[in-house]
C-alpha positions as CSV (number, residue, x, y, z in Angstrom):
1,X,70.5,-181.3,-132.6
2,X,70.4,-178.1,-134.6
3,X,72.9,-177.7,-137.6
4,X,76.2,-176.0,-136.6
5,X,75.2,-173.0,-139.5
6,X,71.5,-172.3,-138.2
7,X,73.4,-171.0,-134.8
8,X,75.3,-168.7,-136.6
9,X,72.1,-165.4,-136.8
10,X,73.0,-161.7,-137.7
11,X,72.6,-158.7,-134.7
12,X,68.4,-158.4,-135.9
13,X,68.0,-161.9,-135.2
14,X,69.8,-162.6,-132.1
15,X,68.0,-159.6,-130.4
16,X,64.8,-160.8,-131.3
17,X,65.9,-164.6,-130.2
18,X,67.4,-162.9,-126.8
19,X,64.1,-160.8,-125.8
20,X,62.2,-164.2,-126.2
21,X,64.3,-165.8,-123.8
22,X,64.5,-163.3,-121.4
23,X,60.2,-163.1,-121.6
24,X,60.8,-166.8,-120.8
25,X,63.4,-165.9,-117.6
26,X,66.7,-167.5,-119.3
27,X,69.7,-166.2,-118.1
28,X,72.1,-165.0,-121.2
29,X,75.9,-165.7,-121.3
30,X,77.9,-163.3,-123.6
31,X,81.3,-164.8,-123.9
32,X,83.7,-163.8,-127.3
33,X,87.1,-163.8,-129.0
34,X,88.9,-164.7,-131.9
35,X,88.7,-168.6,-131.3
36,X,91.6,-168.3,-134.8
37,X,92.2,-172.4,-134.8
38,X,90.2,-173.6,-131.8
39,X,92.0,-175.1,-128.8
40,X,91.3,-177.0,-125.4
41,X,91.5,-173.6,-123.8
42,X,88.8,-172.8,-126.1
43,X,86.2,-175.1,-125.0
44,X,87.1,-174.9,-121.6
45,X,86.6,-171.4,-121.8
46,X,83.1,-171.4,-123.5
47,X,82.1,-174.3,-121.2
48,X,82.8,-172.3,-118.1
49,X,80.8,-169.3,-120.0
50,X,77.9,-172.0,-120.3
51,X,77.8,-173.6,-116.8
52,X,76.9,-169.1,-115.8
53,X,73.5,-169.2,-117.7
54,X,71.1,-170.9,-119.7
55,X,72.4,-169.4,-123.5
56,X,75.3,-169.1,-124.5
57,X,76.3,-166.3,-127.1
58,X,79.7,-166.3,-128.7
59,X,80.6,-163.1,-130.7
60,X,83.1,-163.7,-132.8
61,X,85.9,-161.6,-134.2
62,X,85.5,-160.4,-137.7
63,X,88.9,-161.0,-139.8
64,X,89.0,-157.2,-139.6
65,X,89.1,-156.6,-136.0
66,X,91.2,-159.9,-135.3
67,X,94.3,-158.7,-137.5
68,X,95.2,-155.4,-135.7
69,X,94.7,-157.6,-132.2
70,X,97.1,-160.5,-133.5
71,X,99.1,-158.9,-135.9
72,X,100.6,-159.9,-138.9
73,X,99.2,-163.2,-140.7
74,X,96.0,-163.6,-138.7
75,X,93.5,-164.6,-138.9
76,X,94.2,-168.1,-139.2
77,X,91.1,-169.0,-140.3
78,X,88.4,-166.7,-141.9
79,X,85.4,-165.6,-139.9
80,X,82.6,-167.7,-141.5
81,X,85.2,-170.6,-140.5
82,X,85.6,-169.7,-136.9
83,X,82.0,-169.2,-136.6
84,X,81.0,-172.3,-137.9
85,X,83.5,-174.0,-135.7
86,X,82.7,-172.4,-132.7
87,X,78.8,-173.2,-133.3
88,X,79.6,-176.4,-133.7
89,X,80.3,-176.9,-129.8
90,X,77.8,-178.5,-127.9
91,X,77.6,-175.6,-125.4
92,X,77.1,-172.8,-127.8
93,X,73.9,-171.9,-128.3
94,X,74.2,-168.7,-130.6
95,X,77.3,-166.8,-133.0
96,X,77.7,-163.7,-133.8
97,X,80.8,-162.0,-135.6
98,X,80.9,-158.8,-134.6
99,X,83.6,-155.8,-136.5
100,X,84.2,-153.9,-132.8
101,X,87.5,-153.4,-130.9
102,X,85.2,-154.8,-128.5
103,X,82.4,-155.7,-127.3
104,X,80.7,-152.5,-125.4
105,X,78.3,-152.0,-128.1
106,X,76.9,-155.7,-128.2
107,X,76.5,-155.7,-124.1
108,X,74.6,-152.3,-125.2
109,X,72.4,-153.7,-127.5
110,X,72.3,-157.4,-126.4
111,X,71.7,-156.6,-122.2
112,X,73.3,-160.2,-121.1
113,X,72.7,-161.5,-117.8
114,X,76.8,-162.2,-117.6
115,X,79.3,-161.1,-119.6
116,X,82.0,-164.1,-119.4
117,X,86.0,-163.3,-120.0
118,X,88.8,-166.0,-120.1
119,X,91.5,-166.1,-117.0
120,X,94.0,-164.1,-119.0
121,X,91.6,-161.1,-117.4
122,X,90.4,-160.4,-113.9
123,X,87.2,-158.8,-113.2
124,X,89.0,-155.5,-112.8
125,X,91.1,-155.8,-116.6
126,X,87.9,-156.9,-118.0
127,X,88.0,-154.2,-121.2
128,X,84.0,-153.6,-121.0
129,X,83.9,-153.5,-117.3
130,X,82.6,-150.1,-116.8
131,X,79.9,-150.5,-119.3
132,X,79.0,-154.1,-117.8
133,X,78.9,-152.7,-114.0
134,X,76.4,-149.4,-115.7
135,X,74.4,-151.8,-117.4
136,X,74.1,-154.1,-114.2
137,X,75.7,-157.0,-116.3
138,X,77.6,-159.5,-113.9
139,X,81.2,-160.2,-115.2
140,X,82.5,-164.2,-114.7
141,X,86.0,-164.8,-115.2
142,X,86.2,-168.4,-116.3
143,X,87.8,-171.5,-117.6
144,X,90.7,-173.1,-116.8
145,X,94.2,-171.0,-116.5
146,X,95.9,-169.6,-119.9
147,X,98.4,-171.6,-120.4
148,X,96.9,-172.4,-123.9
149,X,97.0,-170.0,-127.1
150,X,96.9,-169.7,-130.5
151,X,100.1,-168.3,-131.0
152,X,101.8,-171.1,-129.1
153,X,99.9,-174.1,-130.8
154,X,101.1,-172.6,-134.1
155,X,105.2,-171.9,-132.8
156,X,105.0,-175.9,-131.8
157,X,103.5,-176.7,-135.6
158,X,106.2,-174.1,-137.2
159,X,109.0,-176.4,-134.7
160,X,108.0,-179.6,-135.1
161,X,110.1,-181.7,-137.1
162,X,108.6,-182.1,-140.4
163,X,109.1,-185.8,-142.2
């Protein structure tokens, strides 16, 4: 099993890792988010994303693209942190963290065979959409329903009682 870090490559990398799978007919799984303190609707999410292809590639939110998404006080956890966590799944088999809104420019450059969103979206709310259905890029909504999230894991920890 490879270290958690060594699946954590930069954009030059991952391109040159991606073209060789595709020579070799592997089908490539885009999946991403902010993954700020990782839940079970996490790894459902990214085991969903894995069970559409043969790689799995997670881009991850940089800290500066996840604080105007969550708002005030996230990240959570810095990037390198979430990365490494989010490599550190079984499933995962590359991580990128990426600065974008979104994630238009990495289906651009990357060309996945499926580009795979949570169940918070539906095919049609998918932000990239358009650019996947240009690009020929299947969209998988996947996972299990969102009834998990950051921001309600961390309002039970700021209830609980504390002893």
């Amino acid at each position: 099993m490879r270290p958690a870090a060594s699946k954590i490559v930069s954009r030059e990398k991952l391109r040159k890792l991606l073209a060789e799978a595709k020579a070799r007919g592997q089908r490539i799984v885009l999946a991403n988010g902010c993954f700020d303190t990782l839940h079970v609707g996490h790894v459902r999410y990214l085991e969903g994303a894995k069970a559409e292809g043969d790689l799995l590639v997670v881009a991850v939110n940089a800290d500066s693209s996840v604080r105007p998404l969550k708002g005030p006080g996230r990240p959570i956890l810095d990037e390198n942190a979430r990365a490494l966590l989010v490599a550190a799944l079984r499933v995962v088999d590359y991580v990128l963290i990426f600065s974008e809104p979104n994630v238009e420019t990495l289906l651009e450059e990357l060309r996945p065979t499926v580009h795979a969103k949570g169940t918070d979206y539906t095919a049609e709310s998918v932000p990239e959409c358009a650019v996947a259905a240009r690009l020929g890029i299947r969209v998988a909504i996947v996972g299990d329903p969102k009834d998990h999230s950051t921001r309600a894991l961390l309002d039970a920890i700021r209830k609980a009682p504390h002893a």
